[in-house]
C-alpha positions as CSV (number, residue, x, y, z in Angstrom):
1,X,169.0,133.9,149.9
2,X,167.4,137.1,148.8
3,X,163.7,137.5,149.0
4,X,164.3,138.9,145.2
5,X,165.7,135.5,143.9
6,X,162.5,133.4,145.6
7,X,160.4,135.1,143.8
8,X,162.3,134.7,140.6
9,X,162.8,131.1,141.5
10,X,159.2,130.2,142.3
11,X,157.9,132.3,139.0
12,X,160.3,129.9,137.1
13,X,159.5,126.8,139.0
14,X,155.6,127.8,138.0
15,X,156.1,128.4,134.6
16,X,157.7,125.1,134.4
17,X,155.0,123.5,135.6
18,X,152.5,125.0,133.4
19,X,154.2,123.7,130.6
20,X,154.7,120.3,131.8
21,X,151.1,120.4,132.2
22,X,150.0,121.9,128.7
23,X,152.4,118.9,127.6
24,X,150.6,116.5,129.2
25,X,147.4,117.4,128.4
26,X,146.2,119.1,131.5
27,X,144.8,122.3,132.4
28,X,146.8,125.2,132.8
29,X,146.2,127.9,135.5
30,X,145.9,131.6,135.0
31,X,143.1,131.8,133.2
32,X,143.7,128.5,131.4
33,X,141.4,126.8,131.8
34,X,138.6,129.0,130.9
35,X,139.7,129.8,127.2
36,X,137.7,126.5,125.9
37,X,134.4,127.7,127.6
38,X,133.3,130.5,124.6
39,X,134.3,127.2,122.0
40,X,131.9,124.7,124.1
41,X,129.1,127.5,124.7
42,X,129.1,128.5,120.5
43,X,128.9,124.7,120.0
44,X,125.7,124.4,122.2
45,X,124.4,126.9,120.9
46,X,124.5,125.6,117.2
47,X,123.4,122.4,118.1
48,X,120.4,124.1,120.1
49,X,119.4,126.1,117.2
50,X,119.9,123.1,114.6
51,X,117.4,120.6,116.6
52,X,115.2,123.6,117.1
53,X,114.9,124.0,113.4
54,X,114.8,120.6,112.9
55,X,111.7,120.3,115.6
56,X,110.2,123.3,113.8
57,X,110.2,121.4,110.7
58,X,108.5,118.2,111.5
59,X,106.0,120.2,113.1
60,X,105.3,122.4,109.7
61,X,105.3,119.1,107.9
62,X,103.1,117.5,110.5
63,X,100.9,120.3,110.7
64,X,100.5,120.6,106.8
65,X,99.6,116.8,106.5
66,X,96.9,117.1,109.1
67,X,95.4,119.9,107.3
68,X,95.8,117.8,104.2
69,X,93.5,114.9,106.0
70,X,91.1,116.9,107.9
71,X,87.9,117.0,106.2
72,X,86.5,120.2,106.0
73,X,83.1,121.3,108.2
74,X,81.3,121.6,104.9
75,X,78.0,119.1,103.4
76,X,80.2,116.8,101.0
77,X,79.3,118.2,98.0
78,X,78.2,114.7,96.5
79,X,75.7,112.5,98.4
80,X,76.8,108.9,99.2
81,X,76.7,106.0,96.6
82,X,76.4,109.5,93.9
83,X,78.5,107.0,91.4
84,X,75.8,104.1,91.5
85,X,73.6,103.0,89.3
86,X,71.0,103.6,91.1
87,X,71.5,107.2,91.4
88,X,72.8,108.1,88.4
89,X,72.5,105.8,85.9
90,X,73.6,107.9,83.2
91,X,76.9,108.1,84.2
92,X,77.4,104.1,85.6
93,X,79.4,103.2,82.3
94,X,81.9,105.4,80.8
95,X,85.4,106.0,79.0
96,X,87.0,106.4,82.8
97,X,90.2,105.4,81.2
98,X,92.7,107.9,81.4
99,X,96.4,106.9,80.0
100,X,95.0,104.2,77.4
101,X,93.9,105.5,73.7
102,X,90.4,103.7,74.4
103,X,88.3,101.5,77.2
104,X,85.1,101.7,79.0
105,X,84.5,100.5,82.7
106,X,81.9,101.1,85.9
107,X,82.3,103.6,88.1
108,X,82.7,101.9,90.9
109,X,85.1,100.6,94.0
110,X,85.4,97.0,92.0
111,X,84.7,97.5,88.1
112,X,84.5,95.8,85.1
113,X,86.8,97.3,82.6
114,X,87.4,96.9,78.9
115,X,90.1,98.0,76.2
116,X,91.7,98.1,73.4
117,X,95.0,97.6,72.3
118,X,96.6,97.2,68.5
119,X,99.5,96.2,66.7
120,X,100.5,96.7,63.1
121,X,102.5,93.1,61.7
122,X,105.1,93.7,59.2
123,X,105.2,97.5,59.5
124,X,109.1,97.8,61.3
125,X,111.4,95.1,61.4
126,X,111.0,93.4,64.9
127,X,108.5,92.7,67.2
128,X,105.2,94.8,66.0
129,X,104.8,97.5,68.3
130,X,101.8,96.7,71.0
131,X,99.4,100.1,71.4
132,X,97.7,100.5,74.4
133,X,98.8,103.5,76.6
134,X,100.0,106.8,75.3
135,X,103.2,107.4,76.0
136,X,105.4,110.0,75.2
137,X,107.4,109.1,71.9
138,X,105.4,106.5,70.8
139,X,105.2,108.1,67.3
140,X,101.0,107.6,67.6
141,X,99.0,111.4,66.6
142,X,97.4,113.1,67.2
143,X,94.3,111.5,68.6
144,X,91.5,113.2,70.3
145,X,87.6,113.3,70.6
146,X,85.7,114.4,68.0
147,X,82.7,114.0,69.8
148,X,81.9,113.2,73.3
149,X,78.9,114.6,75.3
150,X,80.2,112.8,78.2
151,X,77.1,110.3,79.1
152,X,75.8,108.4,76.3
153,X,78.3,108.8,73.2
154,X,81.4,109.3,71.3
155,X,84.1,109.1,68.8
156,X,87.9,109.6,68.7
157,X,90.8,109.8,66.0
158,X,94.0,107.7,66.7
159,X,96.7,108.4,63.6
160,X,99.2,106.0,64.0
161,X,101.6,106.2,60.9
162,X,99.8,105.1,57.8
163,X,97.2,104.0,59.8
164,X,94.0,105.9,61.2
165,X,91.9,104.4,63.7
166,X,88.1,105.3,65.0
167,X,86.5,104.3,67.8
168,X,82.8,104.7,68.7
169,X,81.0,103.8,71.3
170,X,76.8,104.9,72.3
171,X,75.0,103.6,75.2
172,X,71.2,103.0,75.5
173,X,69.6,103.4,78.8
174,X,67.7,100.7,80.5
175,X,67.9,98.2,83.5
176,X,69.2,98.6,87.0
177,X,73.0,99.0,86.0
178,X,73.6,102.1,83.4
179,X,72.0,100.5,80.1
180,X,73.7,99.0,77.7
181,X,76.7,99.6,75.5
182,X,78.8,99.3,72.0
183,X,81.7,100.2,70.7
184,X,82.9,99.7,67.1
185,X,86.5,100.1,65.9
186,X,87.5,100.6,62.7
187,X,91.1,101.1,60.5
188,X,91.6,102.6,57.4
189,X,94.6,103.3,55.6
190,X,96.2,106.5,54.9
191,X,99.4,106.3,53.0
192,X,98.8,107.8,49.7
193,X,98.0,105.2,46.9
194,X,97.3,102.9,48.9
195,X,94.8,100.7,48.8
196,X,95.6,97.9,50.7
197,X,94.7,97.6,54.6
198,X,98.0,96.4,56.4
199,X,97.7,93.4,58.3
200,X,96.4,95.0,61.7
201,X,96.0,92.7,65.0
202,X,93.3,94.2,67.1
203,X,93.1,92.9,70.8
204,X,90.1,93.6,73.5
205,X,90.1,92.7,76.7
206,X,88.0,92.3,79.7
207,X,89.5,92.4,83.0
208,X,88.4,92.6,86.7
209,X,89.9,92.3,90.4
210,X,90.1,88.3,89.7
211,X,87.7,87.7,92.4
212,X,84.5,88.1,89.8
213,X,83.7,85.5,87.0
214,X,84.4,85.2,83.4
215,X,84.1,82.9,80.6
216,X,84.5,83.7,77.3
217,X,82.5,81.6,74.6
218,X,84.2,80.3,71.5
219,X,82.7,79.6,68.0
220,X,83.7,78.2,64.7
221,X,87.4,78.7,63.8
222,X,88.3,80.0,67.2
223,X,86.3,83.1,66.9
224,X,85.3,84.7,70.3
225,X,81.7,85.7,70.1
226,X,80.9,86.2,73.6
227,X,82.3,86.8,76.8
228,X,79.7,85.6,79.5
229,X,80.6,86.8,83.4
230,X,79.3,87.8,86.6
231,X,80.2,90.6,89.3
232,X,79.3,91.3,92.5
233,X,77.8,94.8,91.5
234,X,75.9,93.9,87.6
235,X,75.1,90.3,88.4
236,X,74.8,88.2,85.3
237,X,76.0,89.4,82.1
238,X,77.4,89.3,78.2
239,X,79.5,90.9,76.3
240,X,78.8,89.9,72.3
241,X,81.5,90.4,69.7
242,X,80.4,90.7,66.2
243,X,83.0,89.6,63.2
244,X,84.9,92.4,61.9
245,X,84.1,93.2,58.0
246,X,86.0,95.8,55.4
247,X,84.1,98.4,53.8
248,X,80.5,97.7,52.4
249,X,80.1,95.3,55.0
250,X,82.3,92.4,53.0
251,X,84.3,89.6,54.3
252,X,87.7,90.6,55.4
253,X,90.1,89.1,52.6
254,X,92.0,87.7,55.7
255,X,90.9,87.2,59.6
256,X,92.3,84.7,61.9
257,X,91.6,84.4,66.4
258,X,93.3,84.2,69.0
259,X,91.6,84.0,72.9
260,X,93.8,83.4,76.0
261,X,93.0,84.1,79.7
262,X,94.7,84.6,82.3
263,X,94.9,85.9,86.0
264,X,95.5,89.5,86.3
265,X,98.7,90.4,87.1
266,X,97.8,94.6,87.9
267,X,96.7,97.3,85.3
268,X,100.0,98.7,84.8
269,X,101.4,95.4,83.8
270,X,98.4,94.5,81.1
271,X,100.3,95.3,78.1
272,X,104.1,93.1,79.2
273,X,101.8,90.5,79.6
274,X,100.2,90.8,76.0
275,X,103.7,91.4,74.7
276,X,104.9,87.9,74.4
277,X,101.9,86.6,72.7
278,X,102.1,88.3,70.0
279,X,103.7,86.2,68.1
280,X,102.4,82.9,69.1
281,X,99.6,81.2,67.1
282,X,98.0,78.8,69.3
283,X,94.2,77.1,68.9
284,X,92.0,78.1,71.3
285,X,92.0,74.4,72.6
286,X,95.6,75.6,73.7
287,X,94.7,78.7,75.1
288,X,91.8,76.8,77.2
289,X,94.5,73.9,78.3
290,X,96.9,77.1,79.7
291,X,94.5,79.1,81.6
């Protein structure tokens, strides 16, 4: 045999086997086996850079929440206990009640707080609408401050359809916990020709961290005339609730009371747990047997 035709034979027998292998998976020589190397090293390289930008941002994140926390090398620029009594009285008691039309409370880790909240019967078909917090919508406005010199007194607006409402509130300084307070609602119509006050339900409320004490005092005809308590931070004290009256300080044609208590479930869920009992009627004997 030629040395020609061994050549040719063994190039053929070569490329036969390359196939064969390619076939079966395997690697194939001349240079074969090197064309997957660029693939694998671009693929590294793109998971590299992705955990590296991943790295980089938990860092920035991490980094921006420690600044967030780190106090700063500056005096505080309010000395401790600045919100007690003791050091300023003045400001002890207050309308710190954002997101509700009107309420007063302490300034303090554990306070008292009291509210307002209304509803007009008869006005839509349904359920009477419960006021407490504004929301968006509501159909209640404008409302705003009149006055307010942000220590000692005030009075706001609240136009809720034909209604209007004022609240007032003044403060007298005295004692060891901020003074004392009052506040005074009052309604007045505003449809035009109209005379008549709509039947308004007015509720107030008293609430603390359920860990304090409270115990509301009951009159004649289940009006609540005081609300007797004690806290950790004021001690002993009592709220007093005078009868409402109309214009000239007359008897209201019409006045009826209502007084539950209960535990208390969280601020934001005040008003769904008013809801319901809006339309039940129950002696305060009831109320007392249901706490």
């Amino acid at each position: 045999m030629a040395r020609g035709e061994r050549r040719r034979r063994a190039a053929q027998a070569e490329g036969t086997r390359t196939v064969e292998r390619a076939a079966r998976g395997g690697p194939a020589r001349r240079g074969g086996g090197s064309q997957g190397a660029p693939g694998r090293a671009a693929l590294a390289i793109v998971v590299l850079f992705l955990a590296l930008g991943l790295s980089g941002r938990w860092m920035l994140t991490w980094y921006r929440a420690r600044r967030a926390v780190t106090l700063h090398s500056a005096p505080p620029a309010l000395p401790p206990d600045s919100s007690s009594p003791a050091v300023a009285p003045d400001l002890f008691w207050g309308t710190y009640r954002p997101h509700v039309y009107f309420g007063m409370k302490t300034r303090s880790p554990q306070p008292l707080l009291t509210g307002l909240m209304w509803a007009q019967q008869g006005a839509t078909p349904g359920t009477p609408k419960l006021r407490h917090t504004c929301e968006q919508g509501d159909g209640v406005g404008p409302f705003g401050w009149e006055f307010h010199d942000g220590l000692s007194f005030g009075r706001q607006h609240i136009q809720d359809g034909a209604l209007r409402l004022t609240t007032e509130f003044v403060k007298r300084p005295g004692g060891q916990h901020g003074g004392d307070w009052s506040w005074r609602v009052t309604v007045e119509p505003q449809a035009s020709g109209t005379s008549a006050l709509p039947l308004v339900s007015l509720f107030f409320y008293v609430v603390t961290d359920g860990k304090e004490v409270l115990l509301p005092e009951v009159g004649a005809k289940g009006q609540l005339k005081f609300i007797s308590g004690h806290t950790s931070e004021l001690g002993d004290f009592r709220l007093t609730l005078m009868p409402p009256t109309s214009p000239g300080d007359t008897a209201p044609k019409y006045g009826s009371y209502n007084v539950f208590w209960s535990s208390n479930p969280g601020l934001a869920l005040l008003t769904e747990m008013v809801v319901p009992r809006q339309q039940e009627t129950k002696p305060w004997r009831d109320w007392q047997a249901a706490r």
